[in-house]
N, C-alpha and C positions, 0 to 999 in steps of 0.2 A: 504494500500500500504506500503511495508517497502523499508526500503534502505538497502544498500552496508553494510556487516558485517566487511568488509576488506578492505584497503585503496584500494589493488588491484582490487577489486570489483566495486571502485568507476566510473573509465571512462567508463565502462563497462552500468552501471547505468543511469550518466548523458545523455548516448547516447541513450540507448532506452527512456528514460522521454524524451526528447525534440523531439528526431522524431517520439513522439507515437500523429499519427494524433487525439486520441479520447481524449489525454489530449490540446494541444494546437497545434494551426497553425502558426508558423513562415516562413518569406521569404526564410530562409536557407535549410527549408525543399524543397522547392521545383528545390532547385538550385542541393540540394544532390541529390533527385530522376531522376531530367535529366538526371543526370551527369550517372547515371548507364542505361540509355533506349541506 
């Protein structure tokens, strides 16, 4: 897995790692995905 080459790369990065169900399950994810049904 790499990371962000560019600072602007970075929020870009942190957002898919944390709402990528197959690395980890946080409360926030499920509150984002409501939020879009």
């Amino acid at each position: 897995m790499g990371g962000p080459e560019t600072l602007g790369e970075v929020q870009d990065f942190l957002q898919r790692l944390f709402l990528d169900r197959d690395l980890m399950t946080l409360p926030i994810q499920k509150k984002f995905y409501s939020s879009l049904l």
